[in-house]
N, C-alpha and C positions, 0 to 999 in steps of 0.2 A: 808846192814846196819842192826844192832839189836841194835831199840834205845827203851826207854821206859824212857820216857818226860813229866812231868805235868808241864804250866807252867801256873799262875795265872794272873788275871788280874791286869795291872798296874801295871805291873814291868816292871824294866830294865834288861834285860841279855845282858853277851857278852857269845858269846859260843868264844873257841880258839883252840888253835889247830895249826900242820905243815899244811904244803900245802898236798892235799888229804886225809886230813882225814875225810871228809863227811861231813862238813859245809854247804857248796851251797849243796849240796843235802837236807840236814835240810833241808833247806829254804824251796828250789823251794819243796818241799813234805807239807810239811803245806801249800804253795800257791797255793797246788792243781795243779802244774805245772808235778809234776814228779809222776806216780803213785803206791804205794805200793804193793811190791809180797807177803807180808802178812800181819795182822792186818790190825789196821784203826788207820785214824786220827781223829778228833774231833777240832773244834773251833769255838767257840761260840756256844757250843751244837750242831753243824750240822758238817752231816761226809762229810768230804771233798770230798770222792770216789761218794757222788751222789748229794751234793747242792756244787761245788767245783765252780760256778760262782757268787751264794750267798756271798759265805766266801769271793771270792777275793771283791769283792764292798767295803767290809771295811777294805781290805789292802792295805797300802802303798809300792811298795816296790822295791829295790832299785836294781838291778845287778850287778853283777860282773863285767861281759862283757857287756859295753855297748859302748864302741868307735865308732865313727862314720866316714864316711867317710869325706874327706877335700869339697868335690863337695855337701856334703847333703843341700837340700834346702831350710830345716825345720828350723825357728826363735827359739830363745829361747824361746820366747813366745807359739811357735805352741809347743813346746816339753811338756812345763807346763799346758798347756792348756787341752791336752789330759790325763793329771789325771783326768781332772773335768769328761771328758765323761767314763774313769772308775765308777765315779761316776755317774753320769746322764745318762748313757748309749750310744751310738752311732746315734741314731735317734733323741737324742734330742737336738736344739739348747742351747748353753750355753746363760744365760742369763744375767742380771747386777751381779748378786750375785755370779755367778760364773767368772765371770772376775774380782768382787772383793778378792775372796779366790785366784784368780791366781797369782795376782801382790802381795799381800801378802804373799807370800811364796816367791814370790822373791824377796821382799823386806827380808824376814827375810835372807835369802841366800844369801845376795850380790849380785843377779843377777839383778835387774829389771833393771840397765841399760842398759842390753845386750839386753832387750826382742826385737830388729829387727835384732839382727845379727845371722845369718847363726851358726847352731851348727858344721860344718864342718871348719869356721875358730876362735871357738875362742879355748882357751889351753884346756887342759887336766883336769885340776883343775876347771875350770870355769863348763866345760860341768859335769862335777860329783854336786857340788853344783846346775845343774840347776835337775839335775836327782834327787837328795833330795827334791827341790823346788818341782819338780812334785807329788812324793809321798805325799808332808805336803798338796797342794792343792786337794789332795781328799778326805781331813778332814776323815785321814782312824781313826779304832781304834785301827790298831795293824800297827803298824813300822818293815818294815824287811830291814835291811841294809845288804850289802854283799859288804865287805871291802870298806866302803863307805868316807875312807879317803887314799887313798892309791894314788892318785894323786892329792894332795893338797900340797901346797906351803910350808915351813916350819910353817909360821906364821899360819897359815888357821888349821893346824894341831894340835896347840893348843884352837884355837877358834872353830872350828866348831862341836869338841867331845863334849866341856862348852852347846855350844848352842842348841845339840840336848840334851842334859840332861837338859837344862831348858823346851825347848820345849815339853817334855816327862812329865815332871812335872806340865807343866800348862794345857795342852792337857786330862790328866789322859788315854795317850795311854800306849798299851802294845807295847814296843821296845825291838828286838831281832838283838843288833849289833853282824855280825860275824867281826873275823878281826884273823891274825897269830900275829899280831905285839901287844903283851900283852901290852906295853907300854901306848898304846892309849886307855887303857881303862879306867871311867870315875870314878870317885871321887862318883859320885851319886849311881853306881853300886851298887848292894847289893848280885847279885848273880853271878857268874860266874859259864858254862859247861864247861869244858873240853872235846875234843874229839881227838880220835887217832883211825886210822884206823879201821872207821864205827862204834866205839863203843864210849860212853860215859865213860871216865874213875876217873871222877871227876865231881860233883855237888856240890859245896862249898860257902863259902865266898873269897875275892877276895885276902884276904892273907891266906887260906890254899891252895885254888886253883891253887896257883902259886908256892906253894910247893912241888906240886903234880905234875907240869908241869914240873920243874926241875928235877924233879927226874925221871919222868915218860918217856921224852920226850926228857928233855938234854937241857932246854931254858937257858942257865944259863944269857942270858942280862935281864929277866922279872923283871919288875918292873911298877905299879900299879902309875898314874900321883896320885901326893899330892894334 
C-alpha cells in the first residue's frame, strides 16, 4: 500500500472501495495490528511502530472477521465485557463502573437482553451489534468499524448507521467506518476516502466522492442515504 492519510480529530469517515482494495489493511495499520514496510503512523501524537499498545487502549474496534463458532461458550456479556479490560487491562478486576459502561452499550445496541446467551447461538446480526457493543464499552476515542453492517437485518441497516452517527456526535470520538456498499453511508458524513488497489484515489465530500467512485471504479448503484 502508498497511503498518505491525515485524518483529524472528531470526524466521521467512511473510507470505500471494491473488495481488496486495502480497507482492513487501513485499519488493522493504524491498530498497530499490521506493521508498515515503510514510513510511520502517528495517533494521538504516538507512533504506533513503538507505543502501538498505548494507541490501541483508546480504540474501539470492530473486525471484519469475527464469526464464531456455534459451540463458543462465551455470553454476550463475557464478549462486551472484555472491551472494558481493553481498557482496564487484563490484571484488573472490572469493577461497578465498568459493568455499568458494559450494559450500557448494550443497551444502546439492542443487545442487553442477550447478555447470558452463548454468542455461538445467537444470528449473525445480533453477534456484529454485540461486537459494536463491545468497542462503545471501552469508552475508546477513536471508532474503527470494518464493514460493521454487513449482517444486519434490513431494518437494523437503517437504524444502526443513524445510531452510530449519533453516537459519534455525542461521544466527540474519531470514527473511521469502512464498508464497499456506499449506500450505507451516513447523512452525518462529511468526508469520504476512496480506495482502489492500495491507493487512495479520492479524498472528497460525499457527493464528489461518489463521482469519482463511478467513474474510477464502475459503482454505478452508489448512492449516499438522505
Amino acid at each position: 500500500m502508498d497511503i498518505n492519510l491525515t485524518l483529524n480529530e472528531n470526524e466521521l469517515i467512511y473510507v470505500v472501495g471494491p473488495n481488496a482494495a486495502g480497507k482492513t489493511t487501513l485499519l488493522e495499520t493504524i491498530n498497530g495490528l499490521l506493521p508498515t514496510s515503510k514510513g510511520d503512523v502517528f495517533v494521538s501524537g504516538l507512533n504506533v511502530r513503538v507505543r502501538g499498545r498505548d494507541v490501541r487502549r483508546d480504540i474501539g474496534y470492530v473486525p471484519q472477521d469475527f464469526m464464531v463458532e456455534p459451540g463458543e461458550p462465551y455470553t454476550a456479556l463475557d464478549v462486551v465485557l472484555m472491551g472494558r479490560y481493553g481498557k482496564i487491562g487484563v490484571l484488573h478486576k472490572p469493577d461497578e463502573y465498568d459493568l455499568e459502561r458494559v450494559m450500557e452499550a448494550m443497551r444502546l445496541m439492542g443487545v442487553d437482553e442477550l447478555d447470558d446467551k452463548p454468542m455461538g447461538k445467537i444470528s449473525g446480526g445480533q453477534q456484529q451489534k454485540v461486537m459494536i457493543a463491545r468497542a462503545l464499552a471501552k469508552e475508546p476515542k477513536i471508532l474503527l468499524l470494518d464493514e460493521p453492517f454487513s449482517n444486519l437485518d434490513p431494518d437494523s441497516r437503517e437504524k444502526v448507521p443513524a445510531l452510530i452517527g449519533q453516537i459519534h456526535e455525542e461521544r466527540n470520538m474519531t470514527t473511521i467506518v469502512v464498508t464497499h456498499n456506499v449506500h450505507q453511508m451516513l447523512k452525518r458524513c462529511c468526508r469520504v476516502v476512496v480506495m482502489n488497489s492500495g491507493r487512495i484515489v479520492a479524498d472528497e465530500t460525499p457527493e464528489k466522492a461518489l463521482t469519482i467512485l463511478e467513474r474510477q471504479i464502475g459503482s454505478r448503484s452508489a448512492e449516499v442515504t438522505p
